[in-house]
C-alpha positions in Angstrom: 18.4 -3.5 19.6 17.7 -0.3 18.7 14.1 0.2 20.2 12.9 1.0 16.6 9.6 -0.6 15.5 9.9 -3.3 12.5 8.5 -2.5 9.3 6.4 -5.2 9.5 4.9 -3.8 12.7 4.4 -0.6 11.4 2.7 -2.0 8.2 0.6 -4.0 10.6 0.1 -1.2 13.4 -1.0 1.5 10.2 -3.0 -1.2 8.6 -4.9 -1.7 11.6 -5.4 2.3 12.0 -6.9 2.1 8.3 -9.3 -0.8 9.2 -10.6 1.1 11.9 -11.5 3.5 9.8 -13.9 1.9 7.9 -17.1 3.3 8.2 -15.6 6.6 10.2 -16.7 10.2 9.8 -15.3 11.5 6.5 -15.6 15.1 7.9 -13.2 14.2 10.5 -11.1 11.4 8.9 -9.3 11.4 5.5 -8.9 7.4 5.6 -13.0 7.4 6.2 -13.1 9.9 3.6 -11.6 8.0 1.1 -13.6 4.5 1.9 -16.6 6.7 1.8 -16.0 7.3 -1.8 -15.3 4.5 -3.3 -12.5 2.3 -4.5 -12.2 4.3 -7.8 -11.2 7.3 -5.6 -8.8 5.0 -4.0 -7.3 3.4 -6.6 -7.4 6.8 -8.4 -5.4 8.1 -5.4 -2.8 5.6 -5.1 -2.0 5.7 -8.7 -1.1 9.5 -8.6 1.2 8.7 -5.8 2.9 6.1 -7.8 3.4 8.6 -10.4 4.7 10.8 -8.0 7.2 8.4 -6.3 8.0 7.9 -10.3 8.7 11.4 -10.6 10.4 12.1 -7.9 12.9 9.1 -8.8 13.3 10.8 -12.0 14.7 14.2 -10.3 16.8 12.0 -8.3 15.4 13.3 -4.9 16.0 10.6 -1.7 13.6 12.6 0.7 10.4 13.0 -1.7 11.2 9.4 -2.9 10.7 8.1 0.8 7.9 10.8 1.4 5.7 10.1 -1.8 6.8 5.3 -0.8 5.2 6.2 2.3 2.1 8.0 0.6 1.7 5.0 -2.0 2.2 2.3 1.1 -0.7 4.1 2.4 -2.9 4.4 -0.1 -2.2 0.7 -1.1 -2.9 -0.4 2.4 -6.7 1.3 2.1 -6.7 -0.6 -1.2 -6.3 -3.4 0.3 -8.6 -2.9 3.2 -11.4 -2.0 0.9 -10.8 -5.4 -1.0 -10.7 -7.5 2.0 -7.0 -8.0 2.0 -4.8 -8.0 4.9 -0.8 -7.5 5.0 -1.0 -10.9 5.4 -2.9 -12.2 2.4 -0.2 -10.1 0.7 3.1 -11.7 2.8 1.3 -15.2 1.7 1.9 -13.8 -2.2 5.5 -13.0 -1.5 6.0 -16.2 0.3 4.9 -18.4 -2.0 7.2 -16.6 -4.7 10.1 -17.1 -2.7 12.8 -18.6 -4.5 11.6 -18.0 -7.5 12.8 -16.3 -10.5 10.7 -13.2 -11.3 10.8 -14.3 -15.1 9.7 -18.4 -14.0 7.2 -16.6 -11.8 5.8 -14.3 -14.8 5.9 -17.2 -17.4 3.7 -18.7 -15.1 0.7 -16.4 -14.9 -2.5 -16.7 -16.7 -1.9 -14.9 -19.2 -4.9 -11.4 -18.8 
């Protein structure tokens, strides 16, 4: 073994971070900063960095793609955290869609 923490650990050990946030000093904290002002903000904020993870796909670019996943992971994990979610609620999604076609799984949502 390498020594290297697991992703899982690191989505758990950041999550964490971002729960402890939660009612922190936006002057001092970015994560408290952002639960301070609402899940609109949020949401707002984690959509640009999908768009720019999208863009920097487009331009082909390895390094920003990583930087701008790790910025989204982030802002989806506040997302989360504001909803009530855990990583875990989440694993329970992608473990009950295990095994399953994506287009099975699709067919079987309610449709919106």
């Amino acid at each position: 073994m390498s020594g290297k923490t697991t992703g899982a650990a690191i989505i758990n050990e950041l999550f964490a971070v971002i729960e402890s946030r939660k009612g922190g000093d936006p002057e001092t904290s970015y994560t408290a900063k952002l639960f301070d002002r609402g899940r609109e903000l949020i949401a707002r904020k984690f959509g640009e960095e999908a768009v720019e993870t999208v863009l920097a796909a487009v331009k082909d670019d390895r390094g920003e793609i990583a930087a701008e996943s790790a910025d989204v992971l982030f802002h989806l994990m506040v997302l989360w955290a504001d909803a009530g979610l855990t990583p875990d609620d989440i694993w329970a999604q992608l473990e009950a869609r295990r095994g399953t076609s994506g287009i099975e799984e699709k067919k079987s949502r309610k449709p919106a």
